[in-house]
LOTI-292846 format. One record per residue (C-alpha): residue number from 1; residue in three letters; chain; y, z, x. Coordinates in nm, 3 decimals, padded with zeros to 5 digits. Layout:
LOTI-292846
{NUM, 'ala', 'A', {Y, Z, X}}
...
***
This chain:
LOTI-292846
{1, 'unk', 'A', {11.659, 12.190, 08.790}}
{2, 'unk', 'A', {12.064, 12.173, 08.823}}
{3, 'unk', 'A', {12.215, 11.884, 08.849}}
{4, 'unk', 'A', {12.308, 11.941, 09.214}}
{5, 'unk', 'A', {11.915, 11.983, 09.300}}
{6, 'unk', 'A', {11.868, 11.590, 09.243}}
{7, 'unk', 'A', {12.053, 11.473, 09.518}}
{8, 'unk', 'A', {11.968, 11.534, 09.895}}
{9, 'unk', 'A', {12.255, 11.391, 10.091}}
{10, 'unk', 'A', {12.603, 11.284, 10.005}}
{11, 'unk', 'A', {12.597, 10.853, 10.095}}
{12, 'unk', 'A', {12.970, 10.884, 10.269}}
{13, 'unk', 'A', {13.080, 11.193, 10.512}}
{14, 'unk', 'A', {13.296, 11.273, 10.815}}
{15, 'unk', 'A', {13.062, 11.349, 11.119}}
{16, 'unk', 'A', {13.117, 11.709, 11.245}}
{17, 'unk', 'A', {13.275, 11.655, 11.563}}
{18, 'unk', 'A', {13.520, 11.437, 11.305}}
{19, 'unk', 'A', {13.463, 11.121, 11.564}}
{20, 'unk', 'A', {13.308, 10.852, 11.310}}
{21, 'unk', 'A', {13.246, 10.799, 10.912}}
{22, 'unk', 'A', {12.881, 10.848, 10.852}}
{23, 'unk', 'A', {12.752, 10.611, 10.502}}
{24, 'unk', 'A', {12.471, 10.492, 10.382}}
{25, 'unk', 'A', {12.394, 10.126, 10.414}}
{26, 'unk', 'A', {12.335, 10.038, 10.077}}
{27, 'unk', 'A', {12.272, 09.715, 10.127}}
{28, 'unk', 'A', {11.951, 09.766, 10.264}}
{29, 'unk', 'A', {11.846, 09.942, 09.926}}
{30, 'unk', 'A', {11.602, 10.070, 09.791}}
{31, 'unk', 'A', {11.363, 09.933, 10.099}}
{32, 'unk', 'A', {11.550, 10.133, 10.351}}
{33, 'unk', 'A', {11.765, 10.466, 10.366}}
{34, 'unk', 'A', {11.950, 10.378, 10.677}}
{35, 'unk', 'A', {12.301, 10.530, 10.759}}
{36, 'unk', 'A', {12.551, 10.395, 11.021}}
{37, 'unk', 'A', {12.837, 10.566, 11.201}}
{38, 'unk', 'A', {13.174, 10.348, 11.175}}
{39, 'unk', 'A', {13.377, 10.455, 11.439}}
{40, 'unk', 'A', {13.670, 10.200, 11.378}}
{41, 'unk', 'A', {13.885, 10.006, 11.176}}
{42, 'unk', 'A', {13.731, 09.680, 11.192}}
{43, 'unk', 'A', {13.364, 09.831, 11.145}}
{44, 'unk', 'A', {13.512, 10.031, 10.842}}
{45, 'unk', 'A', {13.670, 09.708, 10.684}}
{46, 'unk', 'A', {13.319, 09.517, 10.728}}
{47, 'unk', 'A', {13.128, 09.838, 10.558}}
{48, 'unk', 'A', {13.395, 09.814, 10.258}}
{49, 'unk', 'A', {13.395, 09.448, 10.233}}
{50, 'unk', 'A', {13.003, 09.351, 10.295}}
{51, 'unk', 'A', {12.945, 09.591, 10.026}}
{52, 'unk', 'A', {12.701, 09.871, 10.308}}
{53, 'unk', 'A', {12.973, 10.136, 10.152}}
{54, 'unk', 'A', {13.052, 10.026, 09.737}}
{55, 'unk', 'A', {13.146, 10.202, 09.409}}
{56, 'unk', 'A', {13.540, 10.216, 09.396}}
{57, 'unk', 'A', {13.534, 10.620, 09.481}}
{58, 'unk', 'A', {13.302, 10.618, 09.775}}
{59, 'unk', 'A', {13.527, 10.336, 09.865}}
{60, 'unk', 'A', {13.811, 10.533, 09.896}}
{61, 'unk', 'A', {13.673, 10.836, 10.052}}
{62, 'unk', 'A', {13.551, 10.624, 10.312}}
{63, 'unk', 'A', {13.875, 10.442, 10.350}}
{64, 'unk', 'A', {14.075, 10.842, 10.372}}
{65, 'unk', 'A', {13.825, 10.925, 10.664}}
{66, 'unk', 'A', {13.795, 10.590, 10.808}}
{67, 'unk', 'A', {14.191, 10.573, 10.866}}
{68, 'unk', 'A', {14.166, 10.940, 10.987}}
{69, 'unk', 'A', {13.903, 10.808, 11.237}}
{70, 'unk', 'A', {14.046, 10.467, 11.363}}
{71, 'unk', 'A', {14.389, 10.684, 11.382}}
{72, 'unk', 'A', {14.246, 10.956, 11.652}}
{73, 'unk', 'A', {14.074, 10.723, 11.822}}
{74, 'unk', 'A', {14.361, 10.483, 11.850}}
{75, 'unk', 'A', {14.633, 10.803, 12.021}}
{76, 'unk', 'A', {14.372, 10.961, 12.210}}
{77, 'unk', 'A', {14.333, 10.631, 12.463}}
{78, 'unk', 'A', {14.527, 10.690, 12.757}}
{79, 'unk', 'A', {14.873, 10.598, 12.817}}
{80, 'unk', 'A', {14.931, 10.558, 12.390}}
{81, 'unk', 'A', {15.290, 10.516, 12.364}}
{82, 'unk', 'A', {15.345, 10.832, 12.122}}
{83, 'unk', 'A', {15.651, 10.633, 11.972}}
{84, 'unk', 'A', {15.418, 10.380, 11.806}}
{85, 'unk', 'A', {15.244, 10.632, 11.602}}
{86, 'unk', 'A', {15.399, 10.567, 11.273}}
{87, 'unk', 'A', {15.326, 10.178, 11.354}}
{88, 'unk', 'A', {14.985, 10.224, 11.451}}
{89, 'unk', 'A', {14.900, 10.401, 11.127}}
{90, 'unk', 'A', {15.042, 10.221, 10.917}}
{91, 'unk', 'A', {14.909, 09.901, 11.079}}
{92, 'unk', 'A', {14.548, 10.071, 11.067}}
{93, 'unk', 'A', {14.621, 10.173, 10.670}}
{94, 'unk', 'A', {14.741, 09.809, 10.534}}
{95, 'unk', 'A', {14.431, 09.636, 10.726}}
{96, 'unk', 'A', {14.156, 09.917, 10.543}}
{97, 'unk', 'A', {14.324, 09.801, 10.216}}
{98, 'unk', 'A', {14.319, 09.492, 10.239}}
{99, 'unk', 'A', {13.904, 09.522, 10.280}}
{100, 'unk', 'A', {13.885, 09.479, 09.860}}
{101, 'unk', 'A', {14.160, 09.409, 09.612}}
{102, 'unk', 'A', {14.020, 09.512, 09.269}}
{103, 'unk', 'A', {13.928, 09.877, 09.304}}
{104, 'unk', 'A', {14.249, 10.090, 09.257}}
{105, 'unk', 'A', {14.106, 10.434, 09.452}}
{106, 'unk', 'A', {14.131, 10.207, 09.760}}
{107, 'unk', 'A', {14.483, 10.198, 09.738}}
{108, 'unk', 'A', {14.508, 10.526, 09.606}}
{109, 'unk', 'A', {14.335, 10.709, 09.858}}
{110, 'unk', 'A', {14.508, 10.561, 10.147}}
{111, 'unk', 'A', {14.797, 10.637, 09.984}}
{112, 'unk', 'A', {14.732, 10.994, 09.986}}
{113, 'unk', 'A', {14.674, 10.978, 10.360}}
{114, 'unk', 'A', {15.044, 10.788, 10.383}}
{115, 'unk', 'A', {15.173, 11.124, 10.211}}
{116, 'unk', 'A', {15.012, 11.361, 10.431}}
{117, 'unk', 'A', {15.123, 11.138, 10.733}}
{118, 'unk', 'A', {15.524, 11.153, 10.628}}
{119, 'unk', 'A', {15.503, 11.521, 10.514}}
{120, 'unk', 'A', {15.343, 11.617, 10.868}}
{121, 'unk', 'A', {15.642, 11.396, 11.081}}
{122, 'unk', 'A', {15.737, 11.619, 11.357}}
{123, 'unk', 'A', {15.459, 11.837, 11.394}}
{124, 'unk', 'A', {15.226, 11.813, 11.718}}
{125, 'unk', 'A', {14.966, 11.536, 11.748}}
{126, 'unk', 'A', {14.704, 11.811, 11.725}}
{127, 'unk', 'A', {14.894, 11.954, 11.358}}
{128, 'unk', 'A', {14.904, 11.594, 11.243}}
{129, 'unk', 'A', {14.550, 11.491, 11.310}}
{130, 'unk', 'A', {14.447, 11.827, 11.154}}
{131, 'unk', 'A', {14.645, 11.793, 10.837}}
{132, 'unk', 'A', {14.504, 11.378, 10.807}}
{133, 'unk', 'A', {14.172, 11.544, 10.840}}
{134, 'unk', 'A', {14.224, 11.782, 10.583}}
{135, 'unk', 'A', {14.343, 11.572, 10.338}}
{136, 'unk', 'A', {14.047, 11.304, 10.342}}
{137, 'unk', 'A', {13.828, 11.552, 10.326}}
{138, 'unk', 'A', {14.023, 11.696, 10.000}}
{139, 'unk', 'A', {14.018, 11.334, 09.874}}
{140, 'unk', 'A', {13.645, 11.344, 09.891}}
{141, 'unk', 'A', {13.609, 11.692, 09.738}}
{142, 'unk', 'A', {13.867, 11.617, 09.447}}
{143, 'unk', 'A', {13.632, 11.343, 09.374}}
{144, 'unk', 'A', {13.318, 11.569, 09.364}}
{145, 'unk', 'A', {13.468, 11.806, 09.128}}
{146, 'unk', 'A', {13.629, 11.493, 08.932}}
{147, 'unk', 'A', {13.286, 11.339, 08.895}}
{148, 'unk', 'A', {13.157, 11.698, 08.813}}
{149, 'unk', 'A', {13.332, 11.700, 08.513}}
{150, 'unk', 'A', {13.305, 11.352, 08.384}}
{151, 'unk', 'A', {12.954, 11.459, 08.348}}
{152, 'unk', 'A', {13.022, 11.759, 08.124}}
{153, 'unk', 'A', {13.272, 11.564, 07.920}}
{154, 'unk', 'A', {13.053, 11.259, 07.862}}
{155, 'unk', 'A', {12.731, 11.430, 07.805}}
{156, 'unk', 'A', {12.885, 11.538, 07.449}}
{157, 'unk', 'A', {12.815, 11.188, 07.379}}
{158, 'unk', 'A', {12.493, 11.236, 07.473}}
{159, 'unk', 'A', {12.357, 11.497, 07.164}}
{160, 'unk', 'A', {12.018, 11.465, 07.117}}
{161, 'unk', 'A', {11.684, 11.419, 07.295}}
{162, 'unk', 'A', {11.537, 11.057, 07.375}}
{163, 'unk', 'A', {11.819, 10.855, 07.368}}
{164, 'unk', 'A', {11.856, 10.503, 07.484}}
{165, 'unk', 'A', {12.127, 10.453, 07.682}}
{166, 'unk', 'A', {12.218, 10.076, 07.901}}
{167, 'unk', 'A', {12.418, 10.107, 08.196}}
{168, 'unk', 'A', {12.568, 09.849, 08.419}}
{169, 'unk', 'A', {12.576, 09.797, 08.792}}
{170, 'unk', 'A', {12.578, 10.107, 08.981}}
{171, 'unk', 'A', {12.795, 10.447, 08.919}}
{172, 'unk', 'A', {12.569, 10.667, 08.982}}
{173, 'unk', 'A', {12.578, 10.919, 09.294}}
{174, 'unk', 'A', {12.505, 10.624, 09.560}}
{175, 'unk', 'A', {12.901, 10.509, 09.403}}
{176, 'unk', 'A', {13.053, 10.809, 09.465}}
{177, 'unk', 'A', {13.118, 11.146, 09.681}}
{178, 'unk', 'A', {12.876, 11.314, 09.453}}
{179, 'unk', 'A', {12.667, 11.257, 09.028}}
{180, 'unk', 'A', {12.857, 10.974, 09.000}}
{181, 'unk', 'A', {13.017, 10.865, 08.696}}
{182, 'unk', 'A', {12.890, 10.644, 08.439}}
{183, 'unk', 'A', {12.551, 10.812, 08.547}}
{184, 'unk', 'A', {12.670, 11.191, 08.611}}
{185, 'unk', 'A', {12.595, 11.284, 08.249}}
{186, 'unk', 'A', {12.295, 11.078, 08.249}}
{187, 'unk', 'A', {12.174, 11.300, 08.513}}
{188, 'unk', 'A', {12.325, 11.626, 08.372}}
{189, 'unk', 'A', {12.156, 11.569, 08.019}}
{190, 'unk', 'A', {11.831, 11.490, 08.172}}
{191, 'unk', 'A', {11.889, 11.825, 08.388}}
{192, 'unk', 'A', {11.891, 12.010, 08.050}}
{193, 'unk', 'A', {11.576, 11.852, 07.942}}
{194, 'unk', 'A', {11.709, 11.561, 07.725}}
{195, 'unk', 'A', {11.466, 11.311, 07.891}}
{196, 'unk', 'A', {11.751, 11.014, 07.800}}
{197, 'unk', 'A', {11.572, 10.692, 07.813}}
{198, 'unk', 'A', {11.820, 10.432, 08.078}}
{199, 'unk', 'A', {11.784, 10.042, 08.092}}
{200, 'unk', 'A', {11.976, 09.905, 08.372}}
{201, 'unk', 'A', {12.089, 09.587, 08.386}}
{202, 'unk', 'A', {12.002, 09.420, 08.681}}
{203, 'unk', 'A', {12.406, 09.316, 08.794}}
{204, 'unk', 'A', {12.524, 09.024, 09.047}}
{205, 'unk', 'A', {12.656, 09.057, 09.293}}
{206, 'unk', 'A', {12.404, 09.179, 09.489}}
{207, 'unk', 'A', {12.170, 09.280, 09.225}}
{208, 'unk', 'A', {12.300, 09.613, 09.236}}
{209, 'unk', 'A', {12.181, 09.771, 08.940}}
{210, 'unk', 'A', {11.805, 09.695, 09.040}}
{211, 'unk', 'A', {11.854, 09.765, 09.375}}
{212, 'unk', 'A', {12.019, 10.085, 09.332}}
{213, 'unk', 'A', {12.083, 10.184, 08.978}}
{214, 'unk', 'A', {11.690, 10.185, 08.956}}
{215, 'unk', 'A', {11.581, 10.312, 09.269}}
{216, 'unk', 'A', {11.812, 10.644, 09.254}}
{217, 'unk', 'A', {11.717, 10.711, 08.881}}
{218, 'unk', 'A', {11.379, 10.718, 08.993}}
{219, 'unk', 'A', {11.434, 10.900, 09.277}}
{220, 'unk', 'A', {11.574, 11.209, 09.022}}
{221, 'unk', 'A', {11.305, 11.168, 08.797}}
{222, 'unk', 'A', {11.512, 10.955, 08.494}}
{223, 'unk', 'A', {11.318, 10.759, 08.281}}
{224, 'unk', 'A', {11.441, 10.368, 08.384}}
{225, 'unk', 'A', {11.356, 10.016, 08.282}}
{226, 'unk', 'A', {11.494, 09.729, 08.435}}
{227, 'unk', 'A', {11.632, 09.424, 08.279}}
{228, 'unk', 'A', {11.795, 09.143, 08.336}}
{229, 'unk', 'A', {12.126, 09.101, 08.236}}
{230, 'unk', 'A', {12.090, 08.797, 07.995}}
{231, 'unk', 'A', {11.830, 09.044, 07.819}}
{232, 'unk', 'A', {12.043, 09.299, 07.629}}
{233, 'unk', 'A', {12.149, 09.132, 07.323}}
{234, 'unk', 'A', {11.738, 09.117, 07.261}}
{235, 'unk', 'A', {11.680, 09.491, 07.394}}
{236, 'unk', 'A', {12.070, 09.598, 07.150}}
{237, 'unk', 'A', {11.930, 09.416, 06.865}}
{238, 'unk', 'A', {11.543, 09.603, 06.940}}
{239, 'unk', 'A', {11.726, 09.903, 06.793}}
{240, 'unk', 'A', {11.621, 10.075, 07.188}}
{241, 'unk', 'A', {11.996, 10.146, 07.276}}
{242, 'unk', 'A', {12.218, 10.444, 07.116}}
{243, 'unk', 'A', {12.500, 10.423, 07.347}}
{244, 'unk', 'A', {12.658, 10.192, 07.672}}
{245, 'unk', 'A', {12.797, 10.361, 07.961}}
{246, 'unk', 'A', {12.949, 10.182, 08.214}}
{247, 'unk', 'A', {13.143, 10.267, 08.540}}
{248, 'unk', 'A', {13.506, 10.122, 08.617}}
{249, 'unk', 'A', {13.680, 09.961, 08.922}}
{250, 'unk', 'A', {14.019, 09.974, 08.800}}
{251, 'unk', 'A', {14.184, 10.045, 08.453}}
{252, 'unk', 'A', {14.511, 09.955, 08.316}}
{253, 'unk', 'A', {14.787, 10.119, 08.174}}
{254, 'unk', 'A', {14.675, 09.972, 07.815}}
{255, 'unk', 'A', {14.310, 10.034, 07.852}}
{256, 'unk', 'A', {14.201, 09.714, 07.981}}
{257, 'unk', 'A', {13.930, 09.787, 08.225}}
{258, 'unk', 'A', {13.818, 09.636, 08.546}}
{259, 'unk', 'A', {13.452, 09.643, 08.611}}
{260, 'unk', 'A', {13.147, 09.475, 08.799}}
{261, 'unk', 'A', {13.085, 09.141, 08.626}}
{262, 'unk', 'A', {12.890, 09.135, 08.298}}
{263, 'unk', 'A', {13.057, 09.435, 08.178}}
{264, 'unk', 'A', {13.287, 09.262, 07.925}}
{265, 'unk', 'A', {12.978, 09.057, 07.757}}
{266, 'unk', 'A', {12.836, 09.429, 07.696}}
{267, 'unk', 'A', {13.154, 09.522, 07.536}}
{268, 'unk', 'A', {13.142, 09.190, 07.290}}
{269, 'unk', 'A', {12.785, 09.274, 07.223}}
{270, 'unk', 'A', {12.824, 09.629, 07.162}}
{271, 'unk', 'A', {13.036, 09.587, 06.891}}
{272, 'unk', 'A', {12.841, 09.305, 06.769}}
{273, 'unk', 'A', {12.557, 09.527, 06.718}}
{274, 'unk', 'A', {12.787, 09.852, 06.635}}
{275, 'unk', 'A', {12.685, 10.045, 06.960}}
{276, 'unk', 'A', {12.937, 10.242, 07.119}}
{277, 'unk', 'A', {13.051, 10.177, 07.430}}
{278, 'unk', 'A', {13.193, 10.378, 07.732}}
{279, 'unk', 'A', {13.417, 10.339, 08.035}}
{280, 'unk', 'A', {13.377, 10.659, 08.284}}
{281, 'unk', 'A', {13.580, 10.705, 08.567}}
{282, 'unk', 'A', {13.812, 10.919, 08.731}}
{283, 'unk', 'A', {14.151, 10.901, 08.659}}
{284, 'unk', 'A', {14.235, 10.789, 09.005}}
{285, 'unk', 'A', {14.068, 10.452, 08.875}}
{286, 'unk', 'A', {14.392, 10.418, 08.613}}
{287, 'unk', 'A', {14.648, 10.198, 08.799}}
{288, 'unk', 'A', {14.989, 10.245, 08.590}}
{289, 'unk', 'A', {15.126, 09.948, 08.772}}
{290, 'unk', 'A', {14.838, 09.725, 08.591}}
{291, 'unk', 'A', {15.035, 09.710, 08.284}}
{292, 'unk', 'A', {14.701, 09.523, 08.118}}
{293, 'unk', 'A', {14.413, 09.320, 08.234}}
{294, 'unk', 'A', {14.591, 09.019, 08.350}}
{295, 'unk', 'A', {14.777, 09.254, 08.641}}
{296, 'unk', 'A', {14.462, 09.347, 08.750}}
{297, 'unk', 'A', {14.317, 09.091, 09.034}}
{298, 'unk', 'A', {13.934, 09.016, 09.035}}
{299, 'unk', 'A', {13.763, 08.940, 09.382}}
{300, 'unk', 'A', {13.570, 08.635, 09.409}}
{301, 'unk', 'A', {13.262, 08.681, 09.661}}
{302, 'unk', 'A', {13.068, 08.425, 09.858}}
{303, 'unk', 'A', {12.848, 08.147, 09.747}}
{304, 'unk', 'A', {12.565, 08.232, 09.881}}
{305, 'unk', 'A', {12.529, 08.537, 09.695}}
{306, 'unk', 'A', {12.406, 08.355, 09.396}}
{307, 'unk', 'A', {12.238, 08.063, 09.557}}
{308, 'unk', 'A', {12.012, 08.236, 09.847}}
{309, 'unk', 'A', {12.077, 08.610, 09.896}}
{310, 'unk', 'A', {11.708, 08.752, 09.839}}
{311, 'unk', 'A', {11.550, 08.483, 09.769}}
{312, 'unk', 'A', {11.310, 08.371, 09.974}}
{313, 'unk', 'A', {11.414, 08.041, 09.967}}
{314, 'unk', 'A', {11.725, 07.867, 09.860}}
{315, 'unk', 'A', {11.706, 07.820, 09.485}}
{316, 'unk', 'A', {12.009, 07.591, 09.441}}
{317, 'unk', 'A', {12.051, 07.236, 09.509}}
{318, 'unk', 'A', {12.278, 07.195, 09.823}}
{319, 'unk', 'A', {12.638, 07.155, 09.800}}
{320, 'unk', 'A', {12.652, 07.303, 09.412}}
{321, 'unk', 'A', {13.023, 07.461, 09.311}}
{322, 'unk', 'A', {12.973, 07.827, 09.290}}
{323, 'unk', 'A', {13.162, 08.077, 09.042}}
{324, 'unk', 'A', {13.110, 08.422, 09.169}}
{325, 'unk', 'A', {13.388, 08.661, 09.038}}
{326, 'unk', 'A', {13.270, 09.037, 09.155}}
{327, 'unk', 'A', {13.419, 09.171, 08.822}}
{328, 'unk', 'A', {13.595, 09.070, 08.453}}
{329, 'unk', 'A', {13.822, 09.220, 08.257}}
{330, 'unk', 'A', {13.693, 09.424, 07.923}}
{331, 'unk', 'A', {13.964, 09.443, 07.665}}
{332, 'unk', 'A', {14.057, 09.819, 07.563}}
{333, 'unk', 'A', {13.973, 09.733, 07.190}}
{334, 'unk', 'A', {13.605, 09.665, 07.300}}
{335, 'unk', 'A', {13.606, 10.050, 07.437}}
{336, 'unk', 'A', {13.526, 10.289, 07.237}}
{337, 'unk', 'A', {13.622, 10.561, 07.480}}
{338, 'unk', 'A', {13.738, 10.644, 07.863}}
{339, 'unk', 'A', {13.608, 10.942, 07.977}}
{340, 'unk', 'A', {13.752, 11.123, 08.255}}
{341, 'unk', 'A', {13.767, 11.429, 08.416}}
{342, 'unk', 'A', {14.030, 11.488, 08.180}}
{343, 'unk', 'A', {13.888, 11.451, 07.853}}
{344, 'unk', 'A', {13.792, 11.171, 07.674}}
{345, 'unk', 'A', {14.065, 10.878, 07.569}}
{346, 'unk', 'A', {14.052, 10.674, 07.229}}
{347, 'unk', 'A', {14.245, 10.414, 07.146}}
{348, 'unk', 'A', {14.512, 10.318, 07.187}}
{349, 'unk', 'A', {14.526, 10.417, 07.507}}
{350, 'unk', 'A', {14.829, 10.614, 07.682}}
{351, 'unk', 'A', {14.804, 10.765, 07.985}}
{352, 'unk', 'A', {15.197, 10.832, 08.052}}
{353, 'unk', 'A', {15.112, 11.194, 08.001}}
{354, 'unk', 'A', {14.952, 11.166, 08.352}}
{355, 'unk', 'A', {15.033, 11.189, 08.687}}
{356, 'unk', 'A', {14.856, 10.931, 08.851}}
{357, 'unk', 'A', {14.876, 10.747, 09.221}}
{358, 'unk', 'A', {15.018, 10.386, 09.249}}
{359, 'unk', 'A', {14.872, 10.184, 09.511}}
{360, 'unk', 'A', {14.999, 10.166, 09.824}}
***
């Protein structure tokens, strides 16, 4: 089987008559594969920000065709005053990226559409909805073929049968346009009859790498096992894990990398136990305006994530401080490697050599 065999539908896509953004709810996963058509703004900034549409690319695909969207609809209601149509997008633009602050492709992706809205000034309504179309949907197919080769550059780490690899959160296919990335060559390796061997950690918020991590591995036939995440110093020091692979949210200009919290304890204990360990991403994840870690900022989510979300009943005592950061900071010296669709980067890490987007 190829690697495009193991996955049936893409979790983010423009609907054909190019009227609403079609994504999977993922926070009904794994119990229920239900997908909802966001037809404006507002119900694209609750999808973003209540996590239904999540991993920083699918995030910004859905952001490109969401503004796309909530822009058509907004000119096409009658009696539109045509000279607020720079306002109105804009306006629509800042409010989608507001919907998160840590992932960079947000920011980026609008920012594309931004671009292809001042290069098409003066051309008809029609020419100018066309060319916004066009370039969401090349935002979404750049990531595809970004996230195609992150797997064939990162399954070189992955060079012999049986290996154990532990992943964190979810960036797998459900995180992206398409493979995914700390997962795509995870997938591709087991596609060429590798049979790696994944333990996913089970990740707050939102227990997202049981939830999904395990449930789409399964789906394509990986070998999983589940853990919780206070387990893998035990399972690193069992001598069960070869290699860490983890996705990103956001990455610095010195290597310092934003990802779903928990990520930097793996780093500590991976070189602790001498394991390598693995950011993969696209390179639209590397902000060069983070000039490190501390330039980075880290969303804090609700309370109620930790104290009652899924539990049957509340398991915290009423009225108990919560700290719920959605991500921390890994330093670059804890990663072995970035790997991109561009090759692989080693420390120290310089990414000048690239043109990259800036955030809006």
């Amino acid at each position: 089987m190829s690697i495009d065999g193991l996955f049936k539908y893409d979790c983010v896509s423009l609907d054909a008559d190019g009227s609403g953004v079609t994504v999977l709810d993922q926070t009904l996963l794994p119990w229920e594969e239900k997908f909802l058509v966001l037809r404006d703004e507002a119900q694209v900034y609750e999808a973003i920000a209540r996590l239904r549409v999540r991993g920083a690319p699918a995030i910004g695909i859905a952001a490109a065709y969401g503004l796309y969207v909530a822009f058509r609809r907004a000119v096409s209601v009658p009696g539109f005053d045509q000279s607020q149509c720079r306002s109105e997008f804009y306006r629509i633009s800042r409010f989608l990226c507001s919907a998160r602050p840590t992932a960079v492709n947000l920011s980026a992706a609008l920012s594309r559409m931004e671009r292809r809205f001042e290069a098409s000034s003066g051309r008809t309504m029609d020419e100018l909805l066309d060319a916004l179309r066009s370039e969401a949907d090349a935002v979404k197919s750049d990531d595809a073929a970004m996230c195609a080769a992150i797997a064939e550059n990162g399954a070189a780490l992955i060079d012999r049968p049986g290996m154990g690899i532990l992943t964190h959160c979810n960036a797998g296919h459900y995180a992206v346009s398409r493979y995914g990335t700390a997962l795509a060559p995870v997938y591709l390796a087991h596609s060429r009859g590798l049979a790696p061997r994944v333990y996913a950690d089970e990740t707050r918020p939102l227990m997202q790498g049981a939830r999904i991590t395990a449930f789409e591995l399964m789906k394509a036939g990986v070998d999983v096992t589940l853990q919780c995440d206070n387990m893998a110093a035990s399972l690193m020091a069992s001598g069960k894990i070869d290699l860490v692979l983890t996705g990103c949210d956001r990455v610095a200009a010195n290597g310092d990398t934003a990802n779903k919290i928990g990520t930097s304890a793996l780093a500590v204990l991976a070189r602790y136990y001498g394991l390598p360990f693995y950011i993969l991403g696209p390179t639209s994840s590397i902000d060069p305006d983070a000039v490190s870690g501390a330039d980075i900022p880290v969303e804090q989510r609700p309370a109620e994530e930790v104290t009652e979300l899924y539990f049957h009943r509340r398991i915290a005592p009423e009225g108990v401080k919560v700290y719920n950061p959605a991500f921390d900071i890994t330093p670059s010296e804890l990663i072995s490697g970035i790997v991109t669709e561009r090759g692989i980067f080693r420390p120290p890490y310089d990414f000048s050599n690239l043109k990259l987007d800036t955030a809006v």
